[in-house]
C-alpha positions in Angstrom: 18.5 65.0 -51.9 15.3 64.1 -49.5 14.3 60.8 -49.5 10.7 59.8 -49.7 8.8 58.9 -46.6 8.2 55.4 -48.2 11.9 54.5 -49.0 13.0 55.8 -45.5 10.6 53.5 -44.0 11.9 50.8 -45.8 16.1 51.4 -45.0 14.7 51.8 -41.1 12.8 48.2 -41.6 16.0 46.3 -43.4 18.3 48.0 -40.2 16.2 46.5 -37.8 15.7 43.4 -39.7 19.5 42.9 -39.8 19.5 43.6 -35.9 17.2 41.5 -35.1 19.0 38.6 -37.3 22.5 39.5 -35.6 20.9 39.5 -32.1 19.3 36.1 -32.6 22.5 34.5 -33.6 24.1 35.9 -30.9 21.3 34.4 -28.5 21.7 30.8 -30.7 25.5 30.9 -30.4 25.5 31.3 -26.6 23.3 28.6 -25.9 26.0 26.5 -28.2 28.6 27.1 -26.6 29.6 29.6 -29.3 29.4 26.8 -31.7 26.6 26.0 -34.7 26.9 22.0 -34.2 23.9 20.5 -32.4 24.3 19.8 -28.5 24.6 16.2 -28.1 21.2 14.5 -26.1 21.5 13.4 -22.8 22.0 9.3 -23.4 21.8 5.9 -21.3 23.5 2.9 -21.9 20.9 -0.2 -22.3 22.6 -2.7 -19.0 21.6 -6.3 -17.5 19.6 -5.9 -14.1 16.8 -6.8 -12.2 13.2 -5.0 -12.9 10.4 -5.0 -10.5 6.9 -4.0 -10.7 5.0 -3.2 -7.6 1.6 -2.1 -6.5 0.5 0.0 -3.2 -1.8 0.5 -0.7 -2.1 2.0 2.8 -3.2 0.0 5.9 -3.0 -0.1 9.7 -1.0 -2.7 11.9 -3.5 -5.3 13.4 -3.2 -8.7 14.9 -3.9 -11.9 13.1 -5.2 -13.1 16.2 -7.6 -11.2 18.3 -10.6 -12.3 20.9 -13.0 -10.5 22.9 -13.8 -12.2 25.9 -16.9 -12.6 28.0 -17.4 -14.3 31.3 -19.8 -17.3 31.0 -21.6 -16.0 33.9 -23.7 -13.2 35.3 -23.0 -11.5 38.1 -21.1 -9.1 40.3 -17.5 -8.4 39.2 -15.1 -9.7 41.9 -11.3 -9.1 41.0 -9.6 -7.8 37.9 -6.1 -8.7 37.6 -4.5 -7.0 34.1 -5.4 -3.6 32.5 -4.8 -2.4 29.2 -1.6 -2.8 27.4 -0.4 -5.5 30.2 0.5 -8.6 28.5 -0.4 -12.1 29.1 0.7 -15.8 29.4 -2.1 -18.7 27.9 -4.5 -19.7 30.8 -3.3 -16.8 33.1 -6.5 -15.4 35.0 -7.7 -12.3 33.9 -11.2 -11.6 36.1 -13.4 -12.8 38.2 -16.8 -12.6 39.4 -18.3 -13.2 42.7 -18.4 -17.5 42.6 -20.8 -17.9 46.1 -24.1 -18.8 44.4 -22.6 -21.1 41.4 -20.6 -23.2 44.3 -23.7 -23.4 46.2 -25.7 -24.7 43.2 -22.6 -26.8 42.5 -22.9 -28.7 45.8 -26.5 -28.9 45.7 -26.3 -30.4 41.7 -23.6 -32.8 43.3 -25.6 -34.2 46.1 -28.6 -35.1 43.6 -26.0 -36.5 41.2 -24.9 -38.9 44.1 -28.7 -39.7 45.5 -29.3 -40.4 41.6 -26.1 -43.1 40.9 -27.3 -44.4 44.4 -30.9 -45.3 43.2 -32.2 -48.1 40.7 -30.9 -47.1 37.6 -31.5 -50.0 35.8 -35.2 -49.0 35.3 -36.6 -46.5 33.0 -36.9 -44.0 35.7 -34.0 -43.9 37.8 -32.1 -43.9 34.7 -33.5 -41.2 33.7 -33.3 -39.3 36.8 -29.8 -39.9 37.0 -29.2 -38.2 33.7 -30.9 -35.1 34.8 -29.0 -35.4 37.9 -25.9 -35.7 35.7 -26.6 -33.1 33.3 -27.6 -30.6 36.2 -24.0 -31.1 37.6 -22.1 -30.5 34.2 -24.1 -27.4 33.9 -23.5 -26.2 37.6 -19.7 -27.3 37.0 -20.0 -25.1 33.6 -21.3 -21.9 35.5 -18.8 -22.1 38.2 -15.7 -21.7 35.7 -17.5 -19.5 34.0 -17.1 -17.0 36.9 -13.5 -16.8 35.8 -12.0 -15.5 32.5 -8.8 -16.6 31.7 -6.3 -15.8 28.1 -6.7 -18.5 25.1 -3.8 -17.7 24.4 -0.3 -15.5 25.2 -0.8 -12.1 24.0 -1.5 -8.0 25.1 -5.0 -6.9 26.6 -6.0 -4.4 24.1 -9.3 -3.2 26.0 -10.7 -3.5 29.8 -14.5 -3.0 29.2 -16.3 -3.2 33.1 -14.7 -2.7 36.3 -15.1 -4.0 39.9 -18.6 -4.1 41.3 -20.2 -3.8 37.9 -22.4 -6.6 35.9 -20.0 -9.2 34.5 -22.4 -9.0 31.3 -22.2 -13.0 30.6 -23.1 -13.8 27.0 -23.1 -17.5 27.4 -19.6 -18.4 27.6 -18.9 -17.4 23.6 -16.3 -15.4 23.0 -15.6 -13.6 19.6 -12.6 -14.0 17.9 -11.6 -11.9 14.6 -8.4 -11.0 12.9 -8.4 -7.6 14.0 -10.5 -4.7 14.5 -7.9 -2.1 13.4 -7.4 -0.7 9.8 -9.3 0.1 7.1 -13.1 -1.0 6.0 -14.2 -4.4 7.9 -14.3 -6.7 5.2 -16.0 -10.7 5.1 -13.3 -12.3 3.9 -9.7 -10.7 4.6 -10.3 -9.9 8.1 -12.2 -13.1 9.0 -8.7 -15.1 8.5 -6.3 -15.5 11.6 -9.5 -16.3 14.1 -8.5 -18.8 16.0 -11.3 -21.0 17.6 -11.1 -23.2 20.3 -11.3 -22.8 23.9 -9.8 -21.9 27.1 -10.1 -24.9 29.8 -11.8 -23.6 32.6 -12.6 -20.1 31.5 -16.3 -20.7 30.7 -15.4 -19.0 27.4 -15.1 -20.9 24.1 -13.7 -19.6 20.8 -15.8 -19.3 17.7 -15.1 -17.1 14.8 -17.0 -13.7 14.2 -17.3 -10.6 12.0 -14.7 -8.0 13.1 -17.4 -5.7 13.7 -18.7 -7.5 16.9 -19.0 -5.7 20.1 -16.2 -5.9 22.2 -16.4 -8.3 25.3 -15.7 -7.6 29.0 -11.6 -7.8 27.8 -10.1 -8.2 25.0 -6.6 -10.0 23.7 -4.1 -9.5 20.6 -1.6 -11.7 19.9 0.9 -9.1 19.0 3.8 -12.0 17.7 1.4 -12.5 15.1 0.5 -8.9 13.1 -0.8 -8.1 9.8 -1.9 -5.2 7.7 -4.7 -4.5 5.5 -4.8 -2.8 2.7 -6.9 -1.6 0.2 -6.0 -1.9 -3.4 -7.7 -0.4 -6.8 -9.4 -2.3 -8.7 -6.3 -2.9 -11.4 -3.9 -3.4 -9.0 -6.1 -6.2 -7.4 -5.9 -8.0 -10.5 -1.8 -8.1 -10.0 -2.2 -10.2 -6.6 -1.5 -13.1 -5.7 -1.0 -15.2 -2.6 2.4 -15.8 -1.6 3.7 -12.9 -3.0 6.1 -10.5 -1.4 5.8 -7.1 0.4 7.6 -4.6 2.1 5.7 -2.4 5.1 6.6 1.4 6.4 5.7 2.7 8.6 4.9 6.3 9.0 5.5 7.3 12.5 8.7 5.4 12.1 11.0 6.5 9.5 13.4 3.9 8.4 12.0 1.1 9.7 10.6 -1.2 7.6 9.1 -5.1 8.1 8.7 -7.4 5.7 5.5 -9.6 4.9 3.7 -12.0 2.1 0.0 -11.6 1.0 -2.3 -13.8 2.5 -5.6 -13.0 1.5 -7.0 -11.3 -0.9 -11.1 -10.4 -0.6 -13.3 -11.1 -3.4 -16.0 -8.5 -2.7 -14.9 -5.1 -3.4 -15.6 -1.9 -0.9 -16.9 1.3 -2.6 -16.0 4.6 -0.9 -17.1 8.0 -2.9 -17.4 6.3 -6.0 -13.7 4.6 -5.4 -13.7 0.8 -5.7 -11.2 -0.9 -3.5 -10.6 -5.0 -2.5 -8.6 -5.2 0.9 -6.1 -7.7 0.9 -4.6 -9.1 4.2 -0.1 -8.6 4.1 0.8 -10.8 7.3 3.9 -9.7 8.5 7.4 -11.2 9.0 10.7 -9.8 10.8 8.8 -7.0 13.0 10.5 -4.6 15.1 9.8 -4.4 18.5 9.1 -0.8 18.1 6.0 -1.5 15.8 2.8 -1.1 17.6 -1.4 -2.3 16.8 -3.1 0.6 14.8 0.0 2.7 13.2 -0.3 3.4 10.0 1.7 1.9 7.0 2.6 1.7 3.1 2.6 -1.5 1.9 4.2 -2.6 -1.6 4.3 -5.5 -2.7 5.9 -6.7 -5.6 3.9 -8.0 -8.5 6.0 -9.0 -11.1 10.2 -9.7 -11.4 12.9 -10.0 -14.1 16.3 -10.6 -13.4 19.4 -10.6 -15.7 17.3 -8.5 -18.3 18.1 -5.7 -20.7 16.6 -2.7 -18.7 16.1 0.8 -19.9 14.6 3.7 -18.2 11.1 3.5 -17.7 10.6 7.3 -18.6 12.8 6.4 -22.3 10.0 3.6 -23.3 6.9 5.2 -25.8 3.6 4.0 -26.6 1.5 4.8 -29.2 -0.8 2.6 -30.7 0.0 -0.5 -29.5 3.4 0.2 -30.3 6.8 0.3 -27.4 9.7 2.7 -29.1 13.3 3.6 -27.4 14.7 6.5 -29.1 18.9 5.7 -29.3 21.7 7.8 -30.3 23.2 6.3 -33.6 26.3 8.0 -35.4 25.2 10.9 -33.7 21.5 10.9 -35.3 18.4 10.1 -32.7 16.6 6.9 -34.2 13.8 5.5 -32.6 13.4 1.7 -32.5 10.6 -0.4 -32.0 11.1 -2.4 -28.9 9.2 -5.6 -27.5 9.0 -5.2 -23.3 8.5 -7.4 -20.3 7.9 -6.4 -16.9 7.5 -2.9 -16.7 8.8 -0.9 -13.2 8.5 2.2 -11.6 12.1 3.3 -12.3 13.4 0.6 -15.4 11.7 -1.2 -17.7 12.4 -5.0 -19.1 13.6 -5.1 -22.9 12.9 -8.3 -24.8 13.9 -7.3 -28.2 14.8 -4.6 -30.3 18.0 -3.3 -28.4 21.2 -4.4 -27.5 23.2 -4.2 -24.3 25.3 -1.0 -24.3 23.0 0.5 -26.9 22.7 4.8 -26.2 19.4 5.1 -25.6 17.9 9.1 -24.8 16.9 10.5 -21.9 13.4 12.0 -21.7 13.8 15.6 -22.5 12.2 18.2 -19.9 9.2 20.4 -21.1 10.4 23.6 -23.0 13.3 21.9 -24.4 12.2 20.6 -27.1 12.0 23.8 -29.6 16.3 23.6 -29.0 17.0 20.5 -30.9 17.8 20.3 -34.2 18.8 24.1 -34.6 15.4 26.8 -34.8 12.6 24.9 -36.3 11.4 27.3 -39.1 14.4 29.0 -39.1 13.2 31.4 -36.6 13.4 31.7 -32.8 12.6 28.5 -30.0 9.1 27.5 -30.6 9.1 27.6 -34.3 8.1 31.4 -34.5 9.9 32.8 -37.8 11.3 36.5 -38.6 9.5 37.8 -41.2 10.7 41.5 -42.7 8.6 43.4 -45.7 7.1 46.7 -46.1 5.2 46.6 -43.1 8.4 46.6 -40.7 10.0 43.8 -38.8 7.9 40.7 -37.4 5.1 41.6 -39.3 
């Protein structure tokens, strides 16, 4: 008897159908271990620690104290006695310039000083000619010690600017001092801290505080016992900052070693770089290693918020949607999730106020392309929810 070509179509479709319906139980019993029970969630038990939050920023080791230093006096460079990289006592002599016409003008300014405290100086004018005579010999004393440039203070020559035989360049006797000139964007307020004024007896060069964007002077001096970094933080993370608060420093030609530090200060005007707002914020640091030097580069994190003794979950477990913190826990073997009240939220665990209890299951973030596997075939049909359909047109159509 010849069957139709209609009803043979339809016997070929209901074999494949039934092929298809064996091969995907096949494929659903392999990935269950052979079994048809749902494969338990990957869980978490909700524990007591300590949660930190942190912010970051990159930076550059500088010194908190740094001066460039100029000879009070013009003229010919005599003697240079340190180079770069030597380091330094306070007071120890670092250059000098040819001193023969300031100790002539000092002798002459003292012998008119002497003819002047000689003479009547209880009238009008030989008091007044003794003044000038005085004042002329301060100023004569003044240039002579300018013709030497000694260290403020005990540190490492960072820069030699002139050399012997060249133009001492005197600006005066002033000599800049700023809190580094390494690092990132130079910034009014964060690198303006650590200047240290004051000046160096018998130098010729006094200490006042300037931009760290002033030239450099004939040397110049870091105090490398006292180092900081800046860095620059976004705009949110700013707002997380506070003096006093803790950091941690690595260093990236130096795996391993870290130094710890506190923020210090924390610069009011922001710096915009391709559209980027950032605020620099000085890190001074404590507990360096020797093997630290000015100008590497670092990663500084310091730690913005703390919780300790607190129920933590993972940070990845926590949800929010509309305004709303769930933790999804394994209950008599059902997922529930439970609205949560957090605290201080970390990188790695998060702070849990209310809503769970210690030892609670709580379920690990699943990976993406996992989620069409739980809970059996949604639909009925294969992972992702697609179902088998079989009619007259054939299978899967």
């Amino acid at each position: 008897m010849k069957l139709s070509t209609k009803r043979r179509a339809l016997i070929v479709n209901g074999a494949l159908g039934v092929l298809l319906l064996g091969g995907a139980g096949v494929a659903y019993a392999s990935l269950n271990g052979g079994s048809s029970a749902e494969a338990a969630p990957s869980t978490t038990p909700v524990t007591r620690g300590t949660v930190l939050s942190s912010v970051s920023a990159s930076g550059a080791v500088e010194s908190a104290n740094t001066r460039s230093l100029s000879f009070g006096t013009s003229g010919t460079v005599e003697k240079i006695y340190v180079e770069s990289g030597d380091k330094v006592t306070k007071g120890q002599i670092l250059a000098r310039v040819d001193d023969t016409a300031a100790e002539e003008d000092l002798d002459a300014a003292a012998a008119s000083l002497s003819a002047a405290q000689d003479g009547d100086t209880t009238t009008a004018s030989g008091y007044s000619q003794y003044i000038q005579a005085r004042n002329a010999y301060r100023d004569a004393k003044r240039t002579l010690d300018g013709t030497v440039l000694k260290a403020p203070f005990g540190g490492t020559i960072t820069a030699v600017n002139g050399a012997v035989g060249g133009s001492s360049a005197g600006s005066g006797g002033s000599s800049t001092g700023s809190s580094g000139g390494t690092g990132s964007s130079a910034v009014s307020g964060a690198r303006a801290s650590g200047s240290s004024g004051g000046s160096s007896a018998g130098s010729g060069a006094s200490g006042s505080s300037g931009s760290s964007g002033s030239s450099g002077g004939f040397i110049d001096i870091a105090d490398t016992r006292r180092l900081q970094v800046v860095g620059d933080f976004t705009e949110s993370d700013v707002t997380k900052l506070k003096s006093g608060q803790t950091a941690t420093v690595t260093f990236d030609a130096l795996p391993g070693v870290t130094a710890s530090g506190k923020v210090t200060v924390i610069d009011p005007v922001a710096q915009t770089s391709n559209n980027v707002v950032q605020y620099a914020a000085t890190i001074s640091l404590t507990d360096v290693p020797k093997t630290v030097r000015l100008g590497q580069t670092t990663s500084v994190q310091v730690i913005v918020a703390k919780a300790d003794d607190v129920l933590t979950v993972p940070t990845s477990a926590v949800r929010t949607a509309g305004g709303q913190d769930t933790v999804t826990v394994l209950s008599n073997g059902r997922q529930v999730a439970k609205t949560v009240e957090v605290g201080v939220k970390g990188d790695t665990l998060t702070e849990i106020r209310s809503g769970l209890s210690e030892g609670d299951a709580v379920v690990r973030s699943t990976t993406a392309g996992t989620g069409g596997l739980q809970g059996g075939f949604p639909g009925g049909g294969f992972p992702g929810g697609g179902a088998v359909r079989i009619g007259r047109g054939g299978a899967g159509q």
